[in-house]
C-alpha positions as CSV (number, residue, x, y, z in Angstrom):
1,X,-9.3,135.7,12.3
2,X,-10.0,135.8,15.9
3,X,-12.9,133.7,15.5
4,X,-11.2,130.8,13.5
5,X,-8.4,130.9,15.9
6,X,-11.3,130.3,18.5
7,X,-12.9,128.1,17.0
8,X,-9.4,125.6,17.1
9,X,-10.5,125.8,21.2
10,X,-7.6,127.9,21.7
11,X,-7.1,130.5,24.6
12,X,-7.0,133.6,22.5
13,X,-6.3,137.7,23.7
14,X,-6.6,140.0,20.5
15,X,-4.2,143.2,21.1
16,X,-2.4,142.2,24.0
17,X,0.5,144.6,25.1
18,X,3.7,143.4,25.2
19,X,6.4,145.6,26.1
20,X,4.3,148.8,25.9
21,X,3.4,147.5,22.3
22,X,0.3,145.9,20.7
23,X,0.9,142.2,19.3
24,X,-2.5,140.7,17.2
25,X,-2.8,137.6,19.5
26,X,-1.5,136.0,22.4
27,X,-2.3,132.9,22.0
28,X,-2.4,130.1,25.1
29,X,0.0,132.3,27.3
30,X,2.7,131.1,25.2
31,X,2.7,132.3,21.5
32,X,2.3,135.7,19.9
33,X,0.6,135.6,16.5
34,X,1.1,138.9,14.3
35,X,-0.6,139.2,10.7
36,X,1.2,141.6,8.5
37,X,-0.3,143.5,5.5
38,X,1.4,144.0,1.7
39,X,2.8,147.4,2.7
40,X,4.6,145.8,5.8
41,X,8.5,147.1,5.0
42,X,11.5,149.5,5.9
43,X,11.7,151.0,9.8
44,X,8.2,149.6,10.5
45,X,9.2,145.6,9.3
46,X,13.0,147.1,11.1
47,X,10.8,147.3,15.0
48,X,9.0,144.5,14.2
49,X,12.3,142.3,13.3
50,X,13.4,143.6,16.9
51,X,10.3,143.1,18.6
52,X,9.8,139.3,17.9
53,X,13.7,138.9,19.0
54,X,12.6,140.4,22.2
55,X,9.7,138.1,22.3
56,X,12.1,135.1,21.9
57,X,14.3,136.1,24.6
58,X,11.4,136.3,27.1
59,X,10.3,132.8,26.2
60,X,7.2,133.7,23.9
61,X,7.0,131.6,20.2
62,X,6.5,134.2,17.8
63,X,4.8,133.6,14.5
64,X,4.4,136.2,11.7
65,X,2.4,135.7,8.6
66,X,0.8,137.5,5.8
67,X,-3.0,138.8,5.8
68,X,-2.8,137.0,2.2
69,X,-1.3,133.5,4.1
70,X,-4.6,134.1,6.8
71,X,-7.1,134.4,4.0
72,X,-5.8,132.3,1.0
73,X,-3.8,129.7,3.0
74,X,-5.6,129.0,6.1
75,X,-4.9,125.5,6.7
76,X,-1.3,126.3,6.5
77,X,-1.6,129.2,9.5
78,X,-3.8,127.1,11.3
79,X,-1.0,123.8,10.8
80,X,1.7,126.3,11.5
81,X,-1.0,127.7,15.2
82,X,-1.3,124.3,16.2
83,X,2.6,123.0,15.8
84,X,4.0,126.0,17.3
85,X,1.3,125.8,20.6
86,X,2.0,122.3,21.1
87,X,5.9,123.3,20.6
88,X,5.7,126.1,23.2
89,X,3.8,123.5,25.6
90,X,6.5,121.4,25.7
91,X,9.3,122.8,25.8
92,X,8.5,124.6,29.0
93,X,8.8,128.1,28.1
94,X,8.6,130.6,30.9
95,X,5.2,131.4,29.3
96,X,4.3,127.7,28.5
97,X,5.0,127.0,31.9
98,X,2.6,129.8,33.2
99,X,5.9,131.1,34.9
100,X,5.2,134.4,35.9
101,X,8.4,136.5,34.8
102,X,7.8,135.7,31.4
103,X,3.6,136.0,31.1
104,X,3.7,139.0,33.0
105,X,5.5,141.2,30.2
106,X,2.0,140.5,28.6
107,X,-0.7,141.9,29.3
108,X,-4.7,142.4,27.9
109,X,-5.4,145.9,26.1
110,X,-7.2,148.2,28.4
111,X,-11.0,148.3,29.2
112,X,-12.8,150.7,26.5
């Protein structure tokens, strides 16, 4: 996954904390990407429901899809990637902007 998303010359960070939380990609400073797998329900799909609201309000595009969308349907995830960059670009988000109250809620996993 990383790789294809690299390979659309994006500016990609895998794991990047976000409120104290893990998100699968940031993607350009200005969208977060999650992948969810078949068992994705009840309290855990509950905190993730909240989490991408919280997202929103801090200016970030938040897309969720399906490891089966990422693997059977990739030209759909990587249509749905590309709108929802150039979306965030333009509307100015605090993180499309590079406005530093909104990027700076995210941040790169640590070091190993």
């Amino acid at each position: 996954m990383l790789q294809r998303l690299r390979r659309l010359r994006l500016h990609v960070v895998p794991q990047a904390i976000f409120r104290g939380r893990p998100e699968d990609f940031l993607i350009e400073r200005c969208m977060i990407l999650e992948v969810d797998g078949a068992t994705h329900t009840g309290i855990q799909r509950d905190r993730d429901n909240r989490n991408d609201a919280l997202e929103a309000l801090d200016g970030y595009f938040g897309i969720r899809v399906s490891y089966r969308q990422v693997f059977d349907d990739w030209p759909e995830v990587q249509r749905i990637v590309m709108t929802a960059v150039a979306q965030a670009q333009l509307s100015g988000s605090l993180a499309g902007r590079g406005d530093r109250a909104g990027a700076a809620a995210i941040r790169p996993p640590p070091a190993a």
